[in-house]
C-alpha positions in Angstrom: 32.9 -8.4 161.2 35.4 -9.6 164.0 37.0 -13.3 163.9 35.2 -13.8 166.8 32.0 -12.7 165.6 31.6 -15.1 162.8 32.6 -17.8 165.0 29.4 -17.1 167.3 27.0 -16.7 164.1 28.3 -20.0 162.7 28.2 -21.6 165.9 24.6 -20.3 166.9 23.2 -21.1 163.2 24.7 -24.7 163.1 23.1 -25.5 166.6 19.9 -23.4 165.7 19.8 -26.1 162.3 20.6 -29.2 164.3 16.9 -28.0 166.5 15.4 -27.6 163.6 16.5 -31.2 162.1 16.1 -32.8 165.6 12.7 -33.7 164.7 13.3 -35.1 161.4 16.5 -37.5 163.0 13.9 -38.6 165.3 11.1 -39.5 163.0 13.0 -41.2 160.5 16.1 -42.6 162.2 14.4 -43.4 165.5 11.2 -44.2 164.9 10.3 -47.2 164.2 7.9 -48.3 161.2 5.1 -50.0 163.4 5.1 -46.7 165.7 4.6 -44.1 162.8 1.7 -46.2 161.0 0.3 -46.0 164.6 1.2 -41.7 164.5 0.0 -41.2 161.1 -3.0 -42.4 161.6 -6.2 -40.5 163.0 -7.0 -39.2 166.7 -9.3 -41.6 167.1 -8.0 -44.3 166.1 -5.1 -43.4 168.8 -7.3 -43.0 171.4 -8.7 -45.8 170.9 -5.6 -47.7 170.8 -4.5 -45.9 174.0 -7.7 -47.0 175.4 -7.6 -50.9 174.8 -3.9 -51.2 175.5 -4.2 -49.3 178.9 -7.0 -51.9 180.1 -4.6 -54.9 178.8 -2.0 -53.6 180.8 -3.9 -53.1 184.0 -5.3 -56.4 184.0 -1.4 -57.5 183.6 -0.1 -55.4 186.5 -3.0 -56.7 188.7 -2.5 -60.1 187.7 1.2 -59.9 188.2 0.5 -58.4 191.8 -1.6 -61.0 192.5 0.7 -63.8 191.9 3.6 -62.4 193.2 2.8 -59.7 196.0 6.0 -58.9 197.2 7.5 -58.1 193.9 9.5 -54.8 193.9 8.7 -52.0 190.4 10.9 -53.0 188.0 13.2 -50.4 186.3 11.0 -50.2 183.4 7.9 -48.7 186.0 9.7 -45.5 186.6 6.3 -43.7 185.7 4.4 -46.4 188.1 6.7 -45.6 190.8 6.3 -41.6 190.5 2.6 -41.9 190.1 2.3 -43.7 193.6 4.9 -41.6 195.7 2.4 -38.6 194.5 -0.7 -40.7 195.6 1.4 -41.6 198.7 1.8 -38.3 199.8 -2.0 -36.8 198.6 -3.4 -39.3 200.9 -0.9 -38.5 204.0 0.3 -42.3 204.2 3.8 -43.4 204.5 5.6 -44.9 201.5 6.4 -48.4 202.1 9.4 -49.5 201.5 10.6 -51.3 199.6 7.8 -50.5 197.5 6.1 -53.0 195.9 4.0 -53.1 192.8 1.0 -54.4 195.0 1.8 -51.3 197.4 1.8 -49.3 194.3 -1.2 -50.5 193.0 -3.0 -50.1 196.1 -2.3 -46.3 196.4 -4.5 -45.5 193.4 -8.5 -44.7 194.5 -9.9 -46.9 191.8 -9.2 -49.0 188.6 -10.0 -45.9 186.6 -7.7 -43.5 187.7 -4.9 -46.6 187.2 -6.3 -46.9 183.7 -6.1 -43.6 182.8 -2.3 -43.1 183.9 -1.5 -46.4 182.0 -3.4 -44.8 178.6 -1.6 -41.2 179.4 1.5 -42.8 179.0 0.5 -44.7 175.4 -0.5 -41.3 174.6 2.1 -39.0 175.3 4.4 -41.4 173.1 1.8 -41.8 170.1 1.6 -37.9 170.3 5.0 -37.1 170.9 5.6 -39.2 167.7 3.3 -37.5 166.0 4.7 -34.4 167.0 7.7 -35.3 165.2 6.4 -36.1 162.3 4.8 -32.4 161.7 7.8 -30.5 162.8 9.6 -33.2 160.3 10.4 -33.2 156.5 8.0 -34.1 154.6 8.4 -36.7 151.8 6.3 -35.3 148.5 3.8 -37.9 146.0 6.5 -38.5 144.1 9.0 -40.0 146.7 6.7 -41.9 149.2 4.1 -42.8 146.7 0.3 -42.5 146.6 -2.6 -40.9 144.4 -2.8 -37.1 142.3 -6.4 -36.3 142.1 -7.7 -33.5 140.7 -11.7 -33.1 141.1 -14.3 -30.5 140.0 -17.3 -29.3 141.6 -20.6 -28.4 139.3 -21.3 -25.1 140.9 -23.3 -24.5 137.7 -25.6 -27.2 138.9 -25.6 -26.2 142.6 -27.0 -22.2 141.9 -29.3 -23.5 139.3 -30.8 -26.2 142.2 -31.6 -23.3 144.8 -33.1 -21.3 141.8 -35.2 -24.5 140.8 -36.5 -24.6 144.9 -37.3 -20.8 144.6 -34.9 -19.9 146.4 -33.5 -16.5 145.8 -29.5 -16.8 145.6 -26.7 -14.1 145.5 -24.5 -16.6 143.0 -21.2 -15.2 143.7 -21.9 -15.6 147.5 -23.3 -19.5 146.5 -20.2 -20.6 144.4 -18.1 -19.5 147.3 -19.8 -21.1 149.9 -20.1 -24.1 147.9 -16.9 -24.5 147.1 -16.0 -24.1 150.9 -18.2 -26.7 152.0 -16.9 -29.5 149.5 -13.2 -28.3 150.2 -14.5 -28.5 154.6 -16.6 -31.9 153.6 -13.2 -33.4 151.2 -10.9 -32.8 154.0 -12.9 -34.4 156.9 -14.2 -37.4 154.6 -10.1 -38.1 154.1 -9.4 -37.8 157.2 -10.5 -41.1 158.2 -7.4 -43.0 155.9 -5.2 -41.6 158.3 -3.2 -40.3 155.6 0.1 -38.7 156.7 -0.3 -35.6 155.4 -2.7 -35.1 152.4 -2.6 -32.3 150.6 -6.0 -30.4 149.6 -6.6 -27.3 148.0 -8.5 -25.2 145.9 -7.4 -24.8 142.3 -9.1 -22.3 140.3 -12.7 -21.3 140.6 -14.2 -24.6 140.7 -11.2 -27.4 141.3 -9.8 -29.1 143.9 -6.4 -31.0 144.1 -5.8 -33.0 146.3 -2.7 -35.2 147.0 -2.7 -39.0 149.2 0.8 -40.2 149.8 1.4 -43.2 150.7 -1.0 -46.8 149.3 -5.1 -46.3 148.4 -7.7 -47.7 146.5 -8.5 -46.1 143.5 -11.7 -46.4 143.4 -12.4 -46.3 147.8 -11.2 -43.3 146.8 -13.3 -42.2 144.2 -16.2 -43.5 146.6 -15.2 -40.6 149.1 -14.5 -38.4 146.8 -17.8 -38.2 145.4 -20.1 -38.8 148.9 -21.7 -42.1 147.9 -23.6 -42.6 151.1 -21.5 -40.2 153.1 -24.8 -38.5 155.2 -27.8 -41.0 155.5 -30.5 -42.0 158.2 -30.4 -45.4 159.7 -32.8 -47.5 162.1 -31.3 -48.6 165.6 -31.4 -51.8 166.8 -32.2 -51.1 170.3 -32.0 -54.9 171.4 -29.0 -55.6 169.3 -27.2 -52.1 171.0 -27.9 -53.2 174.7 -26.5 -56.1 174.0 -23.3 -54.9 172.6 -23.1 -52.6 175.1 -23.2 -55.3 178.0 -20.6 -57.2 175.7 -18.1 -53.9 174.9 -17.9 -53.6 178.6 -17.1 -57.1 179.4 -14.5 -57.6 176.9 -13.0 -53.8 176.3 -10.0 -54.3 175.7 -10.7 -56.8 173.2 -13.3 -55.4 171.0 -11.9 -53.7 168.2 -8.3 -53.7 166.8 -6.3 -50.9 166.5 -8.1 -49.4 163.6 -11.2 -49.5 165.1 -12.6 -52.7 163.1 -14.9 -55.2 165.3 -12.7 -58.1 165.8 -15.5 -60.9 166.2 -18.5 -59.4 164.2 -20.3 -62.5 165.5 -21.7 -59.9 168.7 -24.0 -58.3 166.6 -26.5 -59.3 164.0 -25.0 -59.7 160.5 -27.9 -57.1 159.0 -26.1 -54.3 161.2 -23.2 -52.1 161.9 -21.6 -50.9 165.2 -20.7 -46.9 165.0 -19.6 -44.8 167.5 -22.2 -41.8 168.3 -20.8 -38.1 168.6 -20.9 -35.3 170.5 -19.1 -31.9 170.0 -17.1 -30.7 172.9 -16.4 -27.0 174.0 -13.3 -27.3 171.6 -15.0 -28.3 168.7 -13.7 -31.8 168.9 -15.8 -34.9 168.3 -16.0 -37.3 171.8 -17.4 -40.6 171.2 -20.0 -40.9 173.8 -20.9 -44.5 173.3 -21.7 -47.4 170.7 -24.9 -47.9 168.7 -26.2 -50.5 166.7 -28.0 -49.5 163.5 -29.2 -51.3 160.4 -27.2 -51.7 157.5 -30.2 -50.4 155.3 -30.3 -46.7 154.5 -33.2 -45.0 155.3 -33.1 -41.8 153.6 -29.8 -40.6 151.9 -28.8 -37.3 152.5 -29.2 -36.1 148.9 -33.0 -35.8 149.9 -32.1 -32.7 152.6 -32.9 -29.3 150.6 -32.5 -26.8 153.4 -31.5 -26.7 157.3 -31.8 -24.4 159.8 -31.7 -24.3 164.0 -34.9 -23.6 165.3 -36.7 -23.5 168.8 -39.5 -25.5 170.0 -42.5 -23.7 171.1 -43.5 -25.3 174.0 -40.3 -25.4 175.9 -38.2 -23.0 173.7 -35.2 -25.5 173.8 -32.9 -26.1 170.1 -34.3 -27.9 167.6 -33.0 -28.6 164.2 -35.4 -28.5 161.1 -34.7 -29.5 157.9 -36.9 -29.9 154.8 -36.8 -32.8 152.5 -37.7 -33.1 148.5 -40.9 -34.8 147.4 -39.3 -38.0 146.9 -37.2 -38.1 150.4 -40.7 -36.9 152.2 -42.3 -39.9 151.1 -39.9 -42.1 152.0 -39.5 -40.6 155.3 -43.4 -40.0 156.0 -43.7 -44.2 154.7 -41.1 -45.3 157.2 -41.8 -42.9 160.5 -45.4 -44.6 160.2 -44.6 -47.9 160.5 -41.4 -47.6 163.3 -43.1 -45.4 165.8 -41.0 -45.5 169.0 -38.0 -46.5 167.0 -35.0 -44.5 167.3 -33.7 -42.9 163.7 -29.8 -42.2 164.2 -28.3 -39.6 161.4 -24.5 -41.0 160.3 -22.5 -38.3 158.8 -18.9 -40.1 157.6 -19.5 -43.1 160.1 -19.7 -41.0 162.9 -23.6 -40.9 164.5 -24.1 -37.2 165.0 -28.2 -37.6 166.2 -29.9 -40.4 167.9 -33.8 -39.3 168.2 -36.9 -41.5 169.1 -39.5 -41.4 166.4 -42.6 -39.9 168.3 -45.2 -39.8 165.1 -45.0 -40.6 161.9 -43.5 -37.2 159.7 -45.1 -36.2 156.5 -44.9 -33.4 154.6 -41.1 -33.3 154.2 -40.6 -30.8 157.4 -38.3 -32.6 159.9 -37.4 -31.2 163.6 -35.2 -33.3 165.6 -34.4 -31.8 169.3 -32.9 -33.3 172.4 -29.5 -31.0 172.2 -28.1 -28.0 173.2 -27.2 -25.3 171.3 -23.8 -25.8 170.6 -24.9 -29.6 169.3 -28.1 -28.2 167.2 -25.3 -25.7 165.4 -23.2 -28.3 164.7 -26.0 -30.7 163.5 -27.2 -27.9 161.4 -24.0 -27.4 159.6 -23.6 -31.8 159.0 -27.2 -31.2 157.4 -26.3 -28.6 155.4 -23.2 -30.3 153.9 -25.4 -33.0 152.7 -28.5 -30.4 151.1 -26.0 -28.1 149.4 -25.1 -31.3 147.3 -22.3 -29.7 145.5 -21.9 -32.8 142.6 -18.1 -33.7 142.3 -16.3 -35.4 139.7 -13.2 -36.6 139.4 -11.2 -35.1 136.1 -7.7 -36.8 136.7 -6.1 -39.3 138.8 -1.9 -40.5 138.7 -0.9 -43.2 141.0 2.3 -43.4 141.7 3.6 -46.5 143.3 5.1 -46.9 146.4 8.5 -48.7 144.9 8.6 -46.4 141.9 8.8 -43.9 144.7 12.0 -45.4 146.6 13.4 -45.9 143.6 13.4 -42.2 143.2 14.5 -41.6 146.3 17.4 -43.8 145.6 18.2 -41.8 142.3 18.1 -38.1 144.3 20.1 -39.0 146.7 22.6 -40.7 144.6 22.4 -37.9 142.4 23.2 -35.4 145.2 26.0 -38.0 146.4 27.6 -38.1 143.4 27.2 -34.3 142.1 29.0 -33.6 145.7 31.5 -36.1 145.7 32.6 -35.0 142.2 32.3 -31.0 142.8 34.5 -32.2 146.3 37.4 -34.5 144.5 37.5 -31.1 141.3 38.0 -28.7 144.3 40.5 -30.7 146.1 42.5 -31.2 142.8 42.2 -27.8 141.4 42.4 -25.7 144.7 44.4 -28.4 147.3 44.6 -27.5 150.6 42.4 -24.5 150.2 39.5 -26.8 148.5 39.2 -28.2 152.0 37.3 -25.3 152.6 35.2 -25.7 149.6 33.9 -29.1 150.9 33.1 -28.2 154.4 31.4 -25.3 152.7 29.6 -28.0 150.8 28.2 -30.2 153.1 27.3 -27.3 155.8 25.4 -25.9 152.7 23.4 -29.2 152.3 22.8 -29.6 156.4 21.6 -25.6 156.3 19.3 -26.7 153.6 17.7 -29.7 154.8 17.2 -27.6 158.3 15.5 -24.9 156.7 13.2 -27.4 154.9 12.7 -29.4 158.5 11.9 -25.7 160.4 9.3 -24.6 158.0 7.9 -28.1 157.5 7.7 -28.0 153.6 8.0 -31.2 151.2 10.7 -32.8 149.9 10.2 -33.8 146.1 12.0 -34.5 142.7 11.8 -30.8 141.9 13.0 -30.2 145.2 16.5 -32.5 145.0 16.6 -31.0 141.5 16.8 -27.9 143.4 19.6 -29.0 145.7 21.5 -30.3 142.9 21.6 -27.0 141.1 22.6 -25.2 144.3 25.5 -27.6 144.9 26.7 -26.7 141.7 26.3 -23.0 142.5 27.8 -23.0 145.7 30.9 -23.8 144.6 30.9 -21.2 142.1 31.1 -18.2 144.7 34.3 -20.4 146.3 35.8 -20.3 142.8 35.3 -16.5 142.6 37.1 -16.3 145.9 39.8 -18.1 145.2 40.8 -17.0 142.0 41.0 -13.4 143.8 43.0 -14.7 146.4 45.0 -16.0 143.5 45.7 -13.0 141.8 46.6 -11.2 144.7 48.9 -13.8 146.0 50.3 -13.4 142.0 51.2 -9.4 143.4 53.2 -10.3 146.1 51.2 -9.8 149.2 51.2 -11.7 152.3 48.6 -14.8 153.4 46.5 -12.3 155.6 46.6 -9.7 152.7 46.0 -11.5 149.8 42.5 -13.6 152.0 41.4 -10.1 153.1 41.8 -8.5 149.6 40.1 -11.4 147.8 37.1 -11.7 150.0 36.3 -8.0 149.7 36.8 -8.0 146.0 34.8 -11.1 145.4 31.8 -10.2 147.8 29.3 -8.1 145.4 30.3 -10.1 142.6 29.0 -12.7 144.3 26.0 -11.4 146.0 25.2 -9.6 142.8 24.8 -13.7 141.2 22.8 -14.6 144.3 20.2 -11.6 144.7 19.6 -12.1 141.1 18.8 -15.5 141.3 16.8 -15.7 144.6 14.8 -12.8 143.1 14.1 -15.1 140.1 13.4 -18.0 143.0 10.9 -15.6 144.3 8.6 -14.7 141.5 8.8 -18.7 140.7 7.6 -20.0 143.9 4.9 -17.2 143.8 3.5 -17.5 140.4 4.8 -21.1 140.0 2.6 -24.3 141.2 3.2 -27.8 142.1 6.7 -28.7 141.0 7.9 -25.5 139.6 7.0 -24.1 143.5 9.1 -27.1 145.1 11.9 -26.0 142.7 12.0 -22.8 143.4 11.7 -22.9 147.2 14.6 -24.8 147.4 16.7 -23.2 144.8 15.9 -19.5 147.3 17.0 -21.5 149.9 19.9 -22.7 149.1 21.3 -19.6 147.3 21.0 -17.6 151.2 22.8 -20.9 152.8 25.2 -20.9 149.9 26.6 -16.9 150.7 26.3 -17.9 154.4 29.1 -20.4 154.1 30.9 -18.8 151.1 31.5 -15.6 152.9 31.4 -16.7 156.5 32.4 -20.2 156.8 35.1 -20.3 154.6 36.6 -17.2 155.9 36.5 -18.2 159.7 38.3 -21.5 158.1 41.4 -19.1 156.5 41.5 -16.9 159.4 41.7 -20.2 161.7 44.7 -21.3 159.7 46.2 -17.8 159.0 46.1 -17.1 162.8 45.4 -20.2 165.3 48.2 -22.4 163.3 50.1 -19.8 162.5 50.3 -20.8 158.4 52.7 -18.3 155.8 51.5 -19.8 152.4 48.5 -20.7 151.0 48.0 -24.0 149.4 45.9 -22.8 146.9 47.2 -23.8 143.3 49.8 -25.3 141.7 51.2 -22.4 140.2 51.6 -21.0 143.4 54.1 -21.3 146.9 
C-alpha cells in the first residue's frame, strides 16, 4: 500500500470515528442533566411536557406584545421570525418592517397553529436529545446503577388452565405464545419508568431477565413485575369528568407536571383518579384523546377474563369485542351492570383507558361484548384482553441492586485503571524504545478513540467486563509495536539504512502479528456467541479492540516512520540505546 494510501484510510477512519462518537460528546458533555431526565423519559410524558410549556409560552409572547407593541423579535426568536416571513408570504401580505413581535404574532391564523410551532420547537430539542442518547454509549447496571431481575413464568400452570376450561391446546404453540405475551406485557408495563434503556430478554425456556439502570423501588417493581392490578374495569364519574374537563381547559398549561401527575388533586373527588383514554392510531401508536374520571374502586380485575375474541354485531354488522368471564368475575360483573345501568364502564390497561362503553343492561352469564370501535381499535382491544386472560403467573427468582454511588465509584476505578495501565505502558515505551515509542503512544490512544467509536456506532454497553476488556487490549496493543520494533532492531543491527531496516521489519513482523490477533479475535468470537452477560461484554470488546489494535500497529505507526523517514528527511532511528 502507497504512503499516500494509508494516509487517506487513516484520515477517512479517524473522521468516520469522530461521527460515530459525535453523539456520545453530545449526550454526555453537552447535555445537560435536567435535559436528559426530560429525554429519557417516555413519549408521553414529552409530549405532554411539550404541550404545557408551549401554551406558557404563548400566553408569554402575547402578554409581552401586549404590553409593549412595538417591540422588535429578539435574537433568541430566530424560529419566530422565520415562521412569520413564511406566513407573510402564504397570505400575499407585505412584511413589515421592522418586524415586530405583535406583527409576528398577528401573521399566524389562530392561537393553535402559534401553539403548535411553539411545542414543535420543545420537541425537536427533547427528540433530538433523545436521538443522541440511542446513537450514544450506553452505560451498563454495573456503572450507572439500578436493579438485576430475573423472573419466571409458570407456563406449567398456564397449559394446565386452558385444559381445565376445556379448551384443547397445542402446548408447544401455548408455552410460546405465552412467553411472548409476558415478554410484550413486561416491556410495555416498564415503559412507563421511563427507564433509559432497560434491558429485557428471554432466558431459557421459561425466564426472563431484565435489567433497570438507573434508581427504582424494589418492590414498585416487583408490583409491575407481577401485574397486581395491571388490566381492571372501573366506573366513570361522568359529573366528576365534565367537570375536569371544563377545568383542564381553563388551566392547561397548569394541570399536571412534567410527569404527568395532577398538580392540585383538589379538582376532582378524592374517591377517583384522572387517566388519560386511548386510541390507536394508523401507526400503532397510542394518542391520548382526552381525560376521564373513574373511580378508584376496581370493578372486575382482569384475572377474571378467560378468553377474547373480535366479533360482529348482528344487527349492524359493525366490530364488537367479546370476551368471556369465569364464574366468579360473571357474578361480579352481572351484580354491578344491574345496579349502574346507563353508567359508563371504562377498561384501564397499565393506566391508559383503552374502552369507554355505556352500560345498556345489566350482563350475566359471563359473555361480555363491548362495541363502539372500528376495526383496527376492536383488534387492538382484543389483544389488551387477551394479555390479561392468558394470565401467565410470574415470579420473581432473583433481584441485585446496585447502587447508584457504588456505580460511579466503579466508573472512577475503570477509568483510572485504563489511565493508569496507559500512562504506564506510555512512559515503558518511551524509555525502552525513545523517540520511536512516540509512535507507540499515538498508537495507543488512537486505539482507545477507535474503540470507544466502534462501541458509540453499534450502540452497545459499556460495563466492568467491558473496561476489563480495554484494559487487556491496551496491554496487547503494545505487544504487536514491540514485535515491530525489535525487527527493525535487528535489521538496523545488519547494517541497513532507516528506509530498509522499517520496510524489512514491518514485513517480517506482519503475520507474526496477525497470526496473535486472528487467533484471539476467533477466541473473542465463539465468547461473545456462546458467552452471556458479562463474559459477552468481555468479549465484544476484547474483538474489538484486537482489529483497532492491527489498524494502528500496521498502518498508523508506519505512516508515522515513513513521515519522519521522508517528510523530515531523518538518517537514524531513535529506537534503542544500543543503537545510533
Amino acid at each position: 500500500m502507497s504512503k499516500k494510501g494509508r494516509l487517506v484510510i487513516i484520515i477517512g477512519v479517524l473522521a468516520m470515528c469522530f461521527l460515530f462518537l459525535w453523539p456520545s460528546i453530545q449526550w454526555y458533555a453537552n447535555t445537560p442533566k435536567d435535559a436528559q431526565a426530560l429525554a429519557l423519559s417516555s413519549l408521553e410524558n414529552i409530549k405532554d411536557y411539550s404541550s404545557q410549556r408551549a401554551a406558557t409560552d404563548v400566553k408569554q409572547l402575547i402578554s409581552d406584545a401586549k404590553a409593549n407593541p412595538d417591540a422588535e423579535l429578539s435574537a433568541d426568536q430566530k424560529w419566530l421570525k422565520k415562521a412569520a416571513l413564511k406566513n407573510f408570504k402564504e397570505i400575499g401580505t407585505a412584511v413589515p418592517s421592522p418586524l415586530t413581535l405583535h406583527a409576528a404574532l398577528e401573521s399566524f391564523v389562530s392561537r393553535s397553529d402559534l401553539q403548535e410551532l411553539v411545542e414543535t420547537q420543545y420537541r425537536n430539542r427533547i427528540l433530538k436529545d433523545k436521538k443522541h442518547y440511542q446513537n450514544s454509549v450506553k452505560l451498563g447496571l454495573d456503572l450507572s446503577g439500578g436493579m438485576n431481575v430475573i423472573v419466571k413464568a409458570d407456563l406449567d400452570s398456564v397449559v394446565k388452565s386452558q385444559k381445565d376450561n376445556g379448551v384443547a391446546v397445542d402446548e408447544v404453540a401455548l408455552r410460546q405464545r405465552a412467553m411472548e405475551q409476558a415478554l410484550e406485557t413486561l416491556t410495555g408495563r416498564i415503559d412507563k419508568f421511563g427507564l433509559s434503556s432497560p434491558t429485557i430478554r428471554q432466558q431459557g425456556e421459561d425466564r426472563i431477565y431484565i435489567e433497570l439502570p438507573g434508581s427504582a423501588e424494589a418492590d414498585q417493581i416487583n408490583s409491575i413485575i407481577q401485574g397486581r392490578g395491571i388490566l381492571n374495569f372501573r366506573l366513570v364519574d361522568d359529573e366528576a369528568t365534565q367537570a375536569f374537563q371544563t377545568y383542564y381547559g381553563q388551566h392547561f398549561d397548569s394541570t399536571f407536571d412534567s410527569q404527568g401527575r395532577l398538580i392540585d388533586p383538589s379538582v376532582i373527588p378524592e374517591d377517583c383518579e384522572v387517566f388519560g383514554f386511548y386510541v390507536t392510531d394508523s401507526y400503532g401508536l397510542d394518542q391520548r384523546r382526552s381525560y376521564l374520571v373513574v373511580k378508584k374502586d376496581i370493578i372486575l380485575d382482569g384475572k377474571h377474563i378467560k378468553s377474547a375474541r373480535v366479533g360482529t354485531e348482528n344487527l349492524t354488522n359493525k366490530p364488537s369485542v367479546d370476551f368471556t368471564l369465569d364464574s366468579e368475575g360473571a357474578q361480579i360483573f352481572g351484580e354491578f351492570t344491574s345496579a349502574n345501568i346507563g353508567k359508563s364502564l371504562a377498561i384501564l390497561s397499565d393506566n391508559k383507558i383503552k374502552s369507554n362503553a355505556t352500560i345498556q343492561s345489566a350482563i350475566t352469564g359471563g359473555q361480555v361484548a363491548i362495541t363502539g370501535f372500528g376495526q383496527t381499535e376492536a383488534r387492538n382491544l382484543e389483544k389488551v384482553l387477551q394479555t390479561a386472560w392468558l394470565d401467565v403467573p410470574l415470579t420473581v427468582e432473583t433481584q441485585q441492586v446496585i447502587g447508584a454511588s457504588l456505580g460511579d465509584q466503579a466508573i472512577r476505578q475503570g477509568v483510572m485503571a485504563i489511565a493508569i495501565g496507559l500512562l504506564a505502558i506510555m512512559v515503558f515505551m518511551l524509555i525502552w524504545y525513545k523517540g520511536a515509542g512516540v509512535n507507540a503512544c499515538v498508537a495507543q490512544v488512537l486505539n482507545l478513540y477507535i474503540m470507544f467509536s466502534i462501541l458509540s456506532a453499534f450502540n452497545l454497553t459499556v460495563t466492568l467486563p467491558t473496561i476489563a476488556g480495554m484494559i487487556l487490549t491496551i496491554g496487547m496493543a503494545v505487544d504487536a509495536n514491540v514485535i515491530i520494533f525489535e525487527r527493525i532492531k535487528e535489521e538496523r543491527s545488519l547494517g541497513k539504512d532507516r528506509a530498509s531496516s522499517i520496510v524489512a521489519g514491518f514485513d517480517n513482523a506482519f503475520w507474526t502479528i496477525m497470526d496473535s490477533n486472528i487467533t484471539t479475535f476467533i477466541a473473542a468470537i465463539f465468547m461473545s456467541q456462546l458467552g452471556t452477560g458479562a463474559i459477552q461484554g468481555f468479549a465484544v470488546s476484547l474483538a474489538i479492540g484486537v482489529v483497532s489494535t492491527v489498524f494502528t500497529a500496521l498502518v498508523v505507526s508506519r505512516l508515522m516512520f515513513d513521515f519522519n523517514t521522508e517528510v523530515m528527511a531523518k538518517k537514524n532511528i531513535s529506537i534503542s540505546w544500543r543503537l545510533k
